[in-house]
C-alpha positions in Angstrom: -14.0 6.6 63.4 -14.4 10.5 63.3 -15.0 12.1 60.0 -15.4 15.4 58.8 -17.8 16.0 56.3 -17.8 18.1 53.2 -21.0 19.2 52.1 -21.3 20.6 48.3 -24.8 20.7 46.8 -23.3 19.0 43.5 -22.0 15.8 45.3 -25.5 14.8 45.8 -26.7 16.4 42.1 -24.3 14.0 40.6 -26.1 11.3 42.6 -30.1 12.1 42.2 -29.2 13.2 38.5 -27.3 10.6 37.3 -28.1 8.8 34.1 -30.2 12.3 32.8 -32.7 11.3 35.5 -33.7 15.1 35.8 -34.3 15.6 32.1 -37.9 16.1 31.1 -37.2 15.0 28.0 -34.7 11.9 28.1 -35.2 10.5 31.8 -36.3 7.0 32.0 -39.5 8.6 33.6 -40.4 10.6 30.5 -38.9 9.2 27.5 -41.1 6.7 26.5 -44.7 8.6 27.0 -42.6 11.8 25.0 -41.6 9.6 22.1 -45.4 8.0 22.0 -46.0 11.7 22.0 -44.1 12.8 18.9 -44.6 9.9 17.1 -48.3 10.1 16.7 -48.2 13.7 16.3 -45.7 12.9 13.3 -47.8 10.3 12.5 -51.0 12.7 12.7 -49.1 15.3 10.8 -48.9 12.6 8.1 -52.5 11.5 7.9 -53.5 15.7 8.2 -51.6 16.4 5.0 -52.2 13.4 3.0 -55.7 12.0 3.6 -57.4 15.7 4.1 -60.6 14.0 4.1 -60.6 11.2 5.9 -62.3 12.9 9.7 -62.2 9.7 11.4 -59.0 8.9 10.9 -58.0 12.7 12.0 -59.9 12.5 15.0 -58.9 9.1 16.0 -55.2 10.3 15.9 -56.3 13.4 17.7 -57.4 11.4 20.5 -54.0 9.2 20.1 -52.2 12.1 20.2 -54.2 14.0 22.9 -53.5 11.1 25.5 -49.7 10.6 24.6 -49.3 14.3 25.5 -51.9 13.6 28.8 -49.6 10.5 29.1 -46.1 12.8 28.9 -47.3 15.8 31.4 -48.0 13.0 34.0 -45.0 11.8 33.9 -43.3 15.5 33.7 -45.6 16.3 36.3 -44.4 13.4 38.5 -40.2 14.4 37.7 -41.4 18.0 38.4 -42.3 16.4 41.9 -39.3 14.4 42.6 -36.9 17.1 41.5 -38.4 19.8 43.8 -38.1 16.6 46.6 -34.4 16.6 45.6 -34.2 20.3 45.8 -35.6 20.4 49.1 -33.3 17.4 50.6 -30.2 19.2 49.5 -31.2 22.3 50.9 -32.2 21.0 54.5 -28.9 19.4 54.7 -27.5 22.1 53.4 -28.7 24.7 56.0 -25.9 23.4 58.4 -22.4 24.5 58.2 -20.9 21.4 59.8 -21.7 18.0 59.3 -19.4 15.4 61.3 -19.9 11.1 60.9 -19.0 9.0 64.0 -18.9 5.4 63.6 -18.3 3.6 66.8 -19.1 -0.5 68.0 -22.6 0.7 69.0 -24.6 3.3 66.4 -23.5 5.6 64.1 -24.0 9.9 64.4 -24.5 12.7 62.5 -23.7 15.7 63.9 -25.2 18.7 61.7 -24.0 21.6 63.9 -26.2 21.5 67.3 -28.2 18.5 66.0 -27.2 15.0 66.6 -28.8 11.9 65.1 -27.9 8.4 66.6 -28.8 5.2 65.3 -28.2 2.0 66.3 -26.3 -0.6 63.9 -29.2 -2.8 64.5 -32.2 -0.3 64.0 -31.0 -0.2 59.9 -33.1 -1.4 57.6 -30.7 -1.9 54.7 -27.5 -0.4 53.4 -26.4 0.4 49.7 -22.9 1.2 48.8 -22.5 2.4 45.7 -18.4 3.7 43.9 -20.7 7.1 44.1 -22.7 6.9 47.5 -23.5 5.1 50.9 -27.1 5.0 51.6 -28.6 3.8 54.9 -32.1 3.2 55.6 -33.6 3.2 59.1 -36.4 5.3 60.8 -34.5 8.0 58.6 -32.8 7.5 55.3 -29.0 8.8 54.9 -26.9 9.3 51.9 -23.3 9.9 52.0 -21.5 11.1 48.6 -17.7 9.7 48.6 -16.6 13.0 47.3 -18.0 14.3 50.9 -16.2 11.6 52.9 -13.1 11.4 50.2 -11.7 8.1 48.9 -9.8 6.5 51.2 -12.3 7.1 54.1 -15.1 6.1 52.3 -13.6 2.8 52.1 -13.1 2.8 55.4 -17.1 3.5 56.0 -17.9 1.3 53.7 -16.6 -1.6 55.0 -17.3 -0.7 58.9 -20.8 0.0 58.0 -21.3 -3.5 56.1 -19.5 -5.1 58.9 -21.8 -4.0 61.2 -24.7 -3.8 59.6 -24.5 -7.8 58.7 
């Protein structure tokens, strides 16, 4: 099987940002240490206006609300990582102009242009197929958008690749 490849930056976008996974603000990564964050600054916004004089209380929060925002840029800080990692992926795929998939009884290639990865239905680790994306996992990990390999192929993979990959 001999498939021509369609490579869009915002196939794999779709992918990696799925479920708001790039926001700093609402990705499973973040939310919870931001919400710690702005509910003890609430919280110490509280205690600031209504107990003026109680210090220890104020500095206690302080401290509260000093680590939930240590807690938060940590966790920003990681996303920040991931996100550039995501970056860079999509560009290095997309440097090439053509990307080809051949399935055959032995391995599976990728042809990026001049450059040619083969591996061997038994050197893979583990498969995922997802309605958005195949990923394989070998000495190299691949993902495949279905809008790059359209519908009806990526059936087609799909169900070669599980069949030889069992």
């Amino acid at each position: 099987m001999d498939i021509e490849l369609e490579f869009n930056p915002d196939h794999f976008k779709e992918i990696y940002y799925k479920d708001r996974k790039g926001n700093y603000f609402l990705s499973t990564y973040t939310k919870s240490a931001f919400g710690f964050f702005l509910i003890s600054s609430a919280l110490l916004f509280i205690v600031v206006y209504r107990y003026k004089d109680e210090v220890m209380y104020i500095l206690f929060l302080c401290l509260i609300v000093l680590a939930s925002l240590g807690a938060y840029l940590n966790a920003a800080w990681h996303l920040y990582k991931w996100k550039q990692d995501v970056k860079d992926y999509i560009s290095s795929v997309g440097k090439y102009a053509h990307h080809r998939l051949i399935l055959s009884d032995e391995s599976f290639r990728l042809i990026q242009d001049q450059t040619e990865t083969i591996v061997k239905w038994n050197a893979i680790k583990s498969v995922k197929i997802t309605p958005e994306y195949l990923s394989i996992t070998s000495s190299e990990d691949f993902i495949f958008p279905m809008k790059a390999i359209g519908a009806v192929r990526y059936e087609e993979v799909c169900r070669m690749v599980s069949e030889k990959v069992k």
